[in-house]
N, C-alpha and C positions, 0 to 999 in steps of 0.2 A: 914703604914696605907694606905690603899687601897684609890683612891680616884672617887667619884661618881658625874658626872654632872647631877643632876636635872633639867629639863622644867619643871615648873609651876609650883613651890615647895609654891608659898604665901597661896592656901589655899585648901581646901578638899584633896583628897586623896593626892597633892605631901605635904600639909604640914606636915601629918599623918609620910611619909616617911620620910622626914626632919625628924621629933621627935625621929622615930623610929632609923635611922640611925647616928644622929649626933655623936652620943658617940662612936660609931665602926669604922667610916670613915671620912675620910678626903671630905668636901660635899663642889660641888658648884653649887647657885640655879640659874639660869636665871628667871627671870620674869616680867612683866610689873613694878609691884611697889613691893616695898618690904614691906612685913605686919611687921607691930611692934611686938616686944615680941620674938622675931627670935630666935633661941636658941643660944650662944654666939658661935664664931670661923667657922661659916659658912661664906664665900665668894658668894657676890654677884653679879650678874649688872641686870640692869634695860634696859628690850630691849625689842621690840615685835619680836618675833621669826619668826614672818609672813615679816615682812619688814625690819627691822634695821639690820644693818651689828653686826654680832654676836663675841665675843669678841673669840680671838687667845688663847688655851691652850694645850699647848705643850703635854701632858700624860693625859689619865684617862683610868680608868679602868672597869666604868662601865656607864649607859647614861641611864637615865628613864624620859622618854616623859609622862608629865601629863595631858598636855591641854584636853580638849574634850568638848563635849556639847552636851544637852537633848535639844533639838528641837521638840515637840509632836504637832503635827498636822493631820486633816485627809487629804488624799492625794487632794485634791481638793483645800485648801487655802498652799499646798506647793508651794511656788514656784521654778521658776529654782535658782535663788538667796540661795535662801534656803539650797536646794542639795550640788550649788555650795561651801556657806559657811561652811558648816558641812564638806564639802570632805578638803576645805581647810587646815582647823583646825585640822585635825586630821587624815588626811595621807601627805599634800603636808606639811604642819609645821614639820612631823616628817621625813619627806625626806630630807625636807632643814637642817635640823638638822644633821641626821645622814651622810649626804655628809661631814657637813662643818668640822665633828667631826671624820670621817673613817682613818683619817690616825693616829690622836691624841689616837684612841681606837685601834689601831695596835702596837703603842707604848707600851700598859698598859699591864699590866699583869691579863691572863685570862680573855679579853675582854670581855662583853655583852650585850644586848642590851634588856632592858624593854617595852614595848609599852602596853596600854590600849587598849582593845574594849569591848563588851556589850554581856549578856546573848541574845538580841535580836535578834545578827545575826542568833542564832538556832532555836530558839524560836521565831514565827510568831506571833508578836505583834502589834495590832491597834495601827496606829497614830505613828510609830517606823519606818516609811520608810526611811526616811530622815538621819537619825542617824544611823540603821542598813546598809543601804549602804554605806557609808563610813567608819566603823567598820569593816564590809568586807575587803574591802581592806588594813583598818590592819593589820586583821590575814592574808591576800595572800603576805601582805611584809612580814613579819615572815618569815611563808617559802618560799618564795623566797630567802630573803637575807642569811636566816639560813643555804639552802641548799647552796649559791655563797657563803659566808664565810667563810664555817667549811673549817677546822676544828677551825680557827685563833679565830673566835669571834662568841658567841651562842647569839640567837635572841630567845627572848619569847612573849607573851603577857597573860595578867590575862584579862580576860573578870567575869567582877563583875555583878550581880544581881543589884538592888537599893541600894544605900549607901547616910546614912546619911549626906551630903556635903549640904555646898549651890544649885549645881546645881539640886538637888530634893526635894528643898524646898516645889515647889509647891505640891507634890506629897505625904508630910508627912509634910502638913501643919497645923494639928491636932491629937491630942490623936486619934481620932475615924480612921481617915485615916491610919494614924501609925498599929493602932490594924488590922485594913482590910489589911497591905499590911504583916502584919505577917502572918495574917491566909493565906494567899495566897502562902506561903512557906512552902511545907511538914516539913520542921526544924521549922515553926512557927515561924522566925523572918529574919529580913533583915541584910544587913550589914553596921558595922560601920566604917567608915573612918581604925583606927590601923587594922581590918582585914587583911585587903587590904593590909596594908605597910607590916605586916607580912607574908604573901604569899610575897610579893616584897623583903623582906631581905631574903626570902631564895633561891630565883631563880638567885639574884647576888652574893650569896654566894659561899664559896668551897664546900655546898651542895650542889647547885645544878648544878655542874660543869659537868655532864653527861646532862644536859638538855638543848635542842634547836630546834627549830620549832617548840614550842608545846604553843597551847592556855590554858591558865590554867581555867577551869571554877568556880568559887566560886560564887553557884550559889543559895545556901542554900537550892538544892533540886529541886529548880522550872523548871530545864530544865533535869535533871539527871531521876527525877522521877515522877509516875502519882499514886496518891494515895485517 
């Protein structure tokens, strides 16, 4: 059984991927706290990925970076703080990551590497600065590291549309809002949390073992098409 290190597996999209994944693979989550209800035979620790010395695992075979964050602001009340924290969170967390884990996923069989970024970096969205610029730099590690790896270890990223998680609570914080951010998708609807892990089970799969440096967009149409 193959086995998959999760960042941020307690809740929105990595816990989706936990769900999706537990039964197929051997899973271990990193996260601040660990949510109740965990699905049983998952391996945990409790760490912040940003600071705390991260725990020693010998093999794995696949590494999916969950953190991220919706920062919506106009550029005017961003501040450098702001930038700052979003870059943190979501390229320098996945760097400290992927170092502390490069020789561990050299070991593994069919190495690869998951990361997140947003429909925004394509797609020129008010209030998205803050967030779109560090998402960038996502997909430029992709390929970067995909093009320095190969052929040993394939690097992806899924860049999702809005998905139902906490972190877009505010965003689909009622029926009427929900209904607006469908119409707002030629497919008429957003994404939910399992979408996501499902595009994700198959890019660390023997499926998609021909695939690397590539952003995946699931974007339900809103950057793909104009209709």
């Amino acid at each position: 059984m193959k086995k998959v290190l999760i960042i941020g597996g307690s809740k929105g999209i990595g816990r989706a991927v936990i769900e999706k994944l537990h039964s197929s693979y051997d899973i271990i989550n990193i996260s601040r706290t660990r949510p109740n209800l965990f699905p049983e035979g998952i391996e945990h620790h409790s760490c912040d990925v940003l600071s705390d010395e991260l725990p020693d695992i010998e093999s794995i075979d696949a590494l999916i970076y969950c953190p991220g964050s919706i920062n919506l602001k106009p550029i005017g009340r961003l501040s450098e703080k702001d930038f700052k924290d979003d870059f943190e969170i979501n390229v320098l967390g996945a760097i400290r990551v992927i170092q502390k884990y490069l020789n561990s996923l050299k070991s593994g069989n069919d190495p690869t590497v998951l990361l997140f970024s947003t429909v925004a970096v394509k797609l020129g969205m008010p209030f998205h600065s803050s967030i779109a610029v560090a998402k960038a730099g996502v997909e430029a590690l992709v390929r970067s590291l995909g093009a320095e790896l190969a052929p040993k270890i394939r690097f992806n990223a899924i860049a999702p549309t809005i998905t139902d998680t906490e972190l877009a609570v505010k965003l689909l914080r009622n029926d009427a809002m929900k209904e607006k951010m469908s119409e707002r998708h030629p497919m008429k609807a957003y994404l939910q949390p399992e979408d996501v892990a499902e595009m994700a089970e198959f890019l660390i799969s023997e499926k998609g073992r021909r695939i690397s440096g590539q952003v995946i967009e699931l974007d339900c149409g809103i950057v793909s098409f104009k209709i």
